[in-house]
Structures are given as C-alpha cells and as structure tokens.
MDAnalysis code that builds the backbone (N, CA, C; Angstrom):
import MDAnalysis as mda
import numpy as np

u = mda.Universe.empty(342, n_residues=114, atom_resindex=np.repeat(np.arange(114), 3), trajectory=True)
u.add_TopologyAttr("name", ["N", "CA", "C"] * 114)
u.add_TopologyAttr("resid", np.arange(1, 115))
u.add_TopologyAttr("resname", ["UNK", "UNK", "UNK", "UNK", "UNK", "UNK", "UNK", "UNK", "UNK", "UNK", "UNK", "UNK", "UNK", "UNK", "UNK", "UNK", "UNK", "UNK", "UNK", "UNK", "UNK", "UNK", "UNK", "UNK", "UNK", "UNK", "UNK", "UNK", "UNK", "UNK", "UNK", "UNK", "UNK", "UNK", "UNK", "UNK", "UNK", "UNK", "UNK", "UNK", "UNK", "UNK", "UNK", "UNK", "UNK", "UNK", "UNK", "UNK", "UNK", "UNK", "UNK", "UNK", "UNK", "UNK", "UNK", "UNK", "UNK", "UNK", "UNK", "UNK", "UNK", "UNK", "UNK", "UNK", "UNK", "UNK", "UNK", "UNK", "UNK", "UNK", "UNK", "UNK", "UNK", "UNK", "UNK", "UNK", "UNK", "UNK", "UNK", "UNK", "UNK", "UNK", "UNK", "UNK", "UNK", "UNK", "UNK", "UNK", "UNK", "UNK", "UNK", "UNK", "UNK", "UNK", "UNK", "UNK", "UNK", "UNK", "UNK", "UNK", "UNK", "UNK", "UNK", "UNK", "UNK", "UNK", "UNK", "UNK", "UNK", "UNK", "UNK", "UNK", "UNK", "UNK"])
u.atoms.positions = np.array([
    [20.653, 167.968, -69.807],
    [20.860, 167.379, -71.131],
    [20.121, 168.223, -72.169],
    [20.436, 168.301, -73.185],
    [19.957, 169.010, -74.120],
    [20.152, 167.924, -75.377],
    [19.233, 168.170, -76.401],
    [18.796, 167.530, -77.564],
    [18.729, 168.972, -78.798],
    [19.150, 168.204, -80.192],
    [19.863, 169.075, -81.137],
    [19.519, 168.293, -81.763],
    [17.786, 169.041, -82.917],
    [17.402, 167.764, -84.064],
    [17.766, 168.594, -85.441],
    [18.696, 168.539, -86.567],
    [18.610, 169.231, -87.722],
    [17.421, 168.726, -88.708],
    [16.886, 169.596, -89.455],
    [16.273, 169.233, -90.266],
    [16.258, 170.062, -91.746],
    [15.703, 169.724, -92.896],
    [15.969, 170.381, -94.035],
    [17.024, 169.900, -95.032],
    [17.391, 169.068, -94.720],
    [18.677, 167.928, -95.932],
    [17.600, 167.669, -96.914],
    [18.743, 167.266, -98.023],
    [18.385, 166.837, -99.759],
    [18.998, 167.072, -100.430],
    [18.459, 167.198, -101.454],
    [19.752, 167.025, -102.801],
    [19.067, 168.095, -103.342],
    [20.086, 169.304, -103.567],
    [19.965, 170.524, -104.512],
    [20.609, 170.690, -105.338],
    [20.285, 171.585, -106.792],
    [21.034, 171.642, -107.903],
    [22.317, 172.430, -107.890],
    [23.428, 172.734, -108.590],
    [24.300, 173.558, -107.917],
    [23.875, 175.029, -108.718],
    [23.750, 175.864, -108.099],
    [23.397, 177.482, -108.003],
    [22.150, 177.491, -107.095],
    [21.950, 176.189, -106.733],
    [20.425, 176.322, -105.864],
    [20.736, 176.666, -104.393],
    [19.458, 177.011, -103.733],
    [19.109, 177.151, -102.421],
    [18.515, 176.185, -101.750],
    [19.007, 175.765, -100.368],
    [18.118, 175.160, -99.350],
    [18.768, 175.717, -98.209],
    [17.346, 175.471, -97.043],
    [17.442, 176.382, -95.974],
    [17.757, 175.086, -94.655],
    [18.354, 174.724, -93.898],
    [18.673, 174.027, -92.731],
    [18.134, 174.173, -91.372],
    [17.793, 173.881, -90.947],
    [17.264, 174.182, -89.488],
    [17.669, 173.492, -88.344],
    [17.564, 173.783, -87.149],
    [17.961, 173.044, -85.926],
    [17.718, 173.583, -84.564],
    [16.668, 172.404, -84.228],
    [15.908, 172.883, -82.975],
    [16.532, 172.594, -81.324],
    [16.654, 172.756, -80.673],
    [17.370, 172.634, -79.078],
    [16.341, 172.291, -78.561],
    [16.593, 171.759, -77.304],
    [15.102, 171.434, -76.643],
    [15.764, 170.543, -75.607],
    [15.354, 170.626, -74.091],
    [15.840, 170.011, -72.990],
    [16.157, 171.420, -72.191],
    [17.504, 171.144, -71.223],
    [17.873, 171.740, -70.087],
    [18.833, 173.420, -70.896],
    [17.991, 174.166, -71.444],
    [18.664, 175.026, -72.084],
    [19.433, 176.475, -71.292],
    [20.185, 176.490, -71.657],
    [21.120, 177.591, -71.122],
    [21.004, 179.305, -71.605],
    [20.729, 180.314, -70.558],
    [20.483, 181.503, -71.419],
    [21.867, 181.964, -71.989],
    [23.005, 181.339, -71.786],
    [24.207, 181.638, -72.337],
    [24.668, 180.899, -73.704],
    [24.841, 180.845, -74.998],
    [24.925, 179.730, -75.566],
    [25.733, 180.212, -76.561],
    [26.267, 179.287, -77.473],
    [27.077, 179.286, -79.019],
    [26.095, 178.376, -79.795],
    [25.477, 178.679, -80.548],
    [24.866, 178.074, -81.882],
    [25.700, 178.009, -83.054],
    [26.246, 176.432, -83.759],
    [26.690, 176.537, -84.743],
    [26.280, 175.200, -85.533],
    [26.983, 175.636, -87.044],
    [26.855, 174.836, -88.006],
    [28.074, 174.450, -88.493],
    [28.140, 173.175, -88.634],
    [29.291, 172.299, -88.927],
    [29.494, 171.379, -90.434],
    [30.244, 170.927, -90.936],
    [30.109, 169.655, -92.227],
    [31.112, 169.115, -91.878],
    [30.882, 167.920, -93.139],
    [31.842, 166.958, -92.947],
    [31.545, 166.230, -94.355],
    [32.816, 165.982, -94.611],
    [32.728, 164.807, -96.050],
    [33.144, 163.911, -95.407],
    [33.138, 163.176, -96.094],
    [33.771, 161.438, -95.783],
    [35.250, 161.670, -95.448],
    [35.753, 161.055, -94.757],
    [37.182, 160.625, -94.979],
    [38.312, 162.446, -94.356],
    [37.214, 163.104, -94.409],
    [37.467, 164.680, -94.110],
    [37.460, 165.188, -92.199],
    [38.132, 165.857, -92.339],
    [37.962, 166.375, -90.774],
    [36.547, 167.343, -91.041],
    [36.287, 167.301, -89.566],
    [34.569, 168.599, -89.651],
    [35.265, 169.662, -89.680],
    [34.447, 170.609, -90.537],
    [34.505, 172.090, -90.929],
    [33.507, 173.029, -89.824],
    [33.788, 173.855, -89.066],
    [32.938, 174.794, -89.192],
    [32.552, 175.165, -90.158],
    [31.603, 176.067, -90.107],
    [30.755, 176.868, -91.139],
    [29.818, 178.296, -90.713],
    [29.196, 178.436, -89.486],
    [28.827, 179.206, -89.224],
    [28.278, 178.933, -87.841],
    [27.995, 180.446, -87.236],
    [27.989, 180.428, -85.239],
    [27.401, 181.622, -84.834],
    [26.699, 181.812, -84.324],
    [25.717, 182.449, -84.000],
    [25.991, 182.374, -81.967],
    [25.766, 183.671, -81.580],
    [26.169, 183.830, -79.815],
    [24.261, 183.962, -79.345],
    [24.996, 184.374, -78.148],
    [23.343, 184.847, -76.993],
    [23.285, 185.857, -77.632],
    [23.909, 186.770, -77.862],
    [24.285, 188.173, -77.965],
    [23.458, 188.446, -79.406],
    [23.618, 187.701, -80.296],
    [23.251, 187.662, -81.273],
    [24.692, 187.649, -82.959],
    [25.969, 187.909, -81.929],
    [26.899, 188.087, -82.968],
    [26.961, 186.841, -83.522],
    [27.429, 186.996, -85.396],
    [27.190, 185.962, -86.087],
    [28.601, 186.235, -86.781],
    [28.716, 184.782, -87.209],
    [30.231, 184.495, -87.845],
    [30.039, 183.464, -89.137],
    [30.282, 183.829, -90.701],
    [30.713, 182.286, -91.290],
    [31.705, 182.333, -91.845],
    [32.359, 181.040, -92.027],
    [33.600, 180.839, -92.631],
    [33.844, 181.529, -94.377],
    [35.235, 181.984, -94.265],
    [35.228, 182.768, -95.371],
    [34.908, 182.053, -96.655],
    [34.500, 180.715, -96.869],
    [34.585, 180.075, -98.065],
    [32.721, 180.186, -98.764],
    [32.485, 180.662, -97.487],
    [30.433, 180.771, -97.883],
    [30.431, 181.687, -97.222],
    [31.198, 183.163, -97.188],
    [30.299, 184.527, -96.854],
    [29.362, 184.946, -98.606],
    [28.947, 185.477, -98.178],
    [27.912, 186.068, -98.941],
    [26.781, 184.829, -99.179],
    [27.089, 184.131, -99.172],
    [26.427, 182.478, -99.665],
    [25.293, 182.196, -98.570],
    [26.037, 181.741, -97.513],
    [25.367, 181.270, -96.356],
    [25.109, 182.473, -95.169],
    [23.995, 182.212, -94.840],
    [23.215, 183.367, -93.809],
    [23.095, 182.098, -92.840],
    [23.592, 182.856, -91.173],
    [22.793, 181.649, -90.123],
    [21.603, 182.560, -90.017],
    [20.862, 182.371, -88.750],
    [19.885, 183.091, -88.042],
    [19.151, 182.464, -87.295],
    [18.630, 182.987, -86.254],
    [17.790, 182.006, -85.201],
    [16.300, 182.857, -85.021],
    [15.720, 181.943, -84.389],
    [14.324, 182.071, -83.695],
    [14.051, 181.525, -82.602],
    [13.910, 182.379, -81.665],
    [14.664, 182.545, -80.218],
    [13.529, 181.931, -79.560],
    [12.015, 182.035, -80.113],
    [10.663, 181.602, -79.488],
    [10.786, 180.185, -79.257],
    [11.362, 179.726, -80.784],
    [11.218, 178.013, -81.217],
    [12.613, 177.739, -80.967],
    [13.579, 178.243, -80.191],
    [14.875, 177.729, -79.957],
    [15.783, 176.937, -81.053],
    [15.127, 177.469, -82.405],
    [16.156, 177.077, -83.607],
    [16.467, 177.920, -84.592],
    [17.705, 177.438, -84.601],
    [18.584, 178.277, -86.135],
    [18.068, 177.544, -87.374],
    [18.671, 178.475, -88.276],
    [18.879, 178.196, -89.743],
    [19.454, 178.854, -90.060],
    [19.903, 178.159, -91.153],
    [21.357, 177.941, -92.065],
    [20.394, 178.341, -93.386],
    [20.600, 179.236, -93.966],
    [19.817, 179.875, -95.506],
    [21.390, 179.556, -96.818],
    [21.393, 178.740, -97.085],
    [22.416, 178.303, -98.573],
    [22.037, 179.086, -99.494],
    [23.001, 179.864, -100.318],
    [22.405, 180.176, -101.564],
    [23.562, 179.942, -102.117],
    [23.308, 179.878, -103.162],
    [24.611, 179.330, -104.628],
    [25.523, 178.174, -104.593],
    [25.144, 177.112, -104.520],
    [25.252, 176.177, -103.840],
    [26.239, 175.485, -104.678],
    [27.162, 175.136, -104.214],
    [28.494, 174.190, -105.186],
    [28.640, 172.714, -104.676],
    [28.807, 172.204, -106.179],
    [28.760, 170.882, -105.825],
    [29.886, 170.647, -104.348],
    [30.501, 171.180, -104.222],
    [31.971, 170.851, -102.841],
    [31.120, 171.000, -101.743],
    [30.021, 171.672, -101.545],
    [29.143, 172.055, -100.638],
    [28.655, 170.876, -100.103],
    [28.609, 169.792, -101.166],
    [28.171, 168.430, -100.644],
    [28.773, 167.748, -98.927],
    [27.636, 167.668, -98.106],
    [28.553, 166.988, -97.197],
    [27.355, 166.612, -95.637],
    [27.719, 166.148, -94.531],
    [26.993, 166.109, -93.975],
    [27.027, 167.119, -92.772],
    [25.744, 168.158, -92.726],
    [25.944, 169.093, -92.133],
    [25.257, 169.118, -90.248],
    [25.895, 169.191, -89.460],
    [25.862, 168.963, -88.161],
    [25.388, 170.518, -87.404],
    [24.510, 170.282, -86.746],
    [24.008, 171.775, -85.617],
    [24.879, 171.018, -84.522],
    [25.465, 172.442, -83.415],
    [25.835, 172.257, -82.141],
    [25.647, 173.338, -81.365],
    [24.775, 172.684, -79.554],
    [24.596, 174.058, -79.205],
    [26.271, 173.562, -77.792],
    [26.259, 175.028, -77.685],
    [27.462, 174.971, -76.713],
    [26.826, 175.954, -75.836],
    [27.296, 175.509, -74.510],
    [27.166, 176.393, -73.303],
    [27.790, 175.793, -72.251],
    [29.073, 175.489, -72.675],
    [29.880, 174.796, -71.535],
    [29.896, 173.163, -71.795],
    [28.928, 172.965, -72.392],
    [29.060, 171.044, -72.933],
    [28.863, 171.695, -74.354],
    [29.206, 170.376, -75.043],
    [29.001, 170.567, -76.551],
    [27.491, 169.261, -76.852],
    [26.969, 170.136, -77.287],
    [25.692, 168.613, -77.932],
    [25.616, 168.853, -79.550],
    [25.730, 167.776, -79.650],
    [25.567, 168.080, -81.641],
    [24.048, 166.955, -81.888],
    [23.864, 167.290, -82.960],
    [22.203, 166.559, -83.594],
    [23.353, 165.672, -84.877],
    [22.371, 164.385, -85.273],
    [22.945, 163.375, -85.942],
    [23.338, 163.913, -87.567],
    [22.796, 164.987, -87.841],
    [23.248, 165.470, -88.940],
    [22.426, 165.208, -89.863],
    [22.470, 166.243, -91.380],
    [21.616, 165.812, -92.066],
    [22.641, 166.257, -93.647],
    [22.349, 165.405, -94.262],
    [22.748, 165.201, -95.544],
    [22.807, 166.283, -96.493],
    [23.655, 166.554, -97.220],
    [23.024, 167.581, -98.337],
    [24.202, 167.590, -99.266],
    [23.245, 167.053, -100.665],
    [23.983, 166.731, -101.916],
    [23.660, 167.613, -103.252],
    [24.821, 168.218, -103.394],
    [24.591, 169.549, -104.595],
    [25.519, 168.578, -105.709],
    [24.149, 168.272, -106.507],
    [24.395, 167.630, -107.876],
    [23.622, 167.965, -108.886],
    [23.997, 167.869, -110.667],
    [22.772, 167.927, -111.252],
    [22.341, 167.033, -111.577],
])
C-alpha cells in the first residue's frame, strides 16, 4: 500500500505563484509514474503534469512554460512550481503515484482570484 499526502493549496492572485507538493510513503516501488492531476466541479480530471523513474517529465500543453513538476528523490516528493497563474487554473489539484496500482492523495484546493 502506498499513501499520497499533497500539500501547498490556497488562494493565489492571478499572475501569482504557488508551489504544490506531494509526498509517497508506504510500500514504494523503484519503478514509478509521478503525476499531477485537477479537477473543477462538475468537470472530468485533467492531467497536468508526470514525471517517470527515469526522470522524463511531461506537462500538458495548456501550462508549458507555466508549470514546472520536479521531485526529491531523498523525501520521495514532487512539486508542482505554478507560475502565472489564471483564474481557470482554479480547481482541485490531485498527486498520483503509479507503478502498476494507481494511489492518488485527497487533493488540495487552489483558488486563483483577486
């Protein structure tokens, strides 16, 4: 079993930055997919960005240049670095690690308003 806690939600201004995080912890796999997910209400989940073992990284074309993932391999968590932040950005954003099961963390909020 593995456990997936995000942390770093709130409410940012829109052109602002906040950084996301998400730690793994349990029965971990040296093979894995690290990603970042959203969701609005009423919306299907979005990817957003994915990160391998390998280290190859991927984000969706609607936040390249915007959004950076990256991990820290010691503390077994990513982050998600936002910059320029649009109100549409609003939504609830989900970590998942994959390595043959999928585990996702309960998600954490993040509201780009002024």
């Amino acid at each position: 079993q593995v456990q997936v806690v995000e942390s770093g939600g709130g409410l940012v201004q829109p052109v602002g930055s906040l950084t996301l995080s998400c730690t793994a912890s349990g029965r971990l796999s040296s093979i894995y997919t690290r990603a970042w997910h959203r969701q609005v209400p009423g919306k299907r989940r979005e990817w957003v960005a994915s990160i391998t073992t390998g280290g190859s990284r991927n984000v969706v074309d609607s936040v390249k240049g915007r959004f950076t993932i990256s991990r820290d391999n010691a503390r077994n968590t990513i982050h998600l670095q936002m910059n320029s932040l649009k109100p549409e950005g609003t939504a609830v954003y989900y970590c998942s690690y994959y390595s043959g099961v999928d585990y996702w963390g309960r998600g954490a909020q993040i509201t780009v308003s002024s």
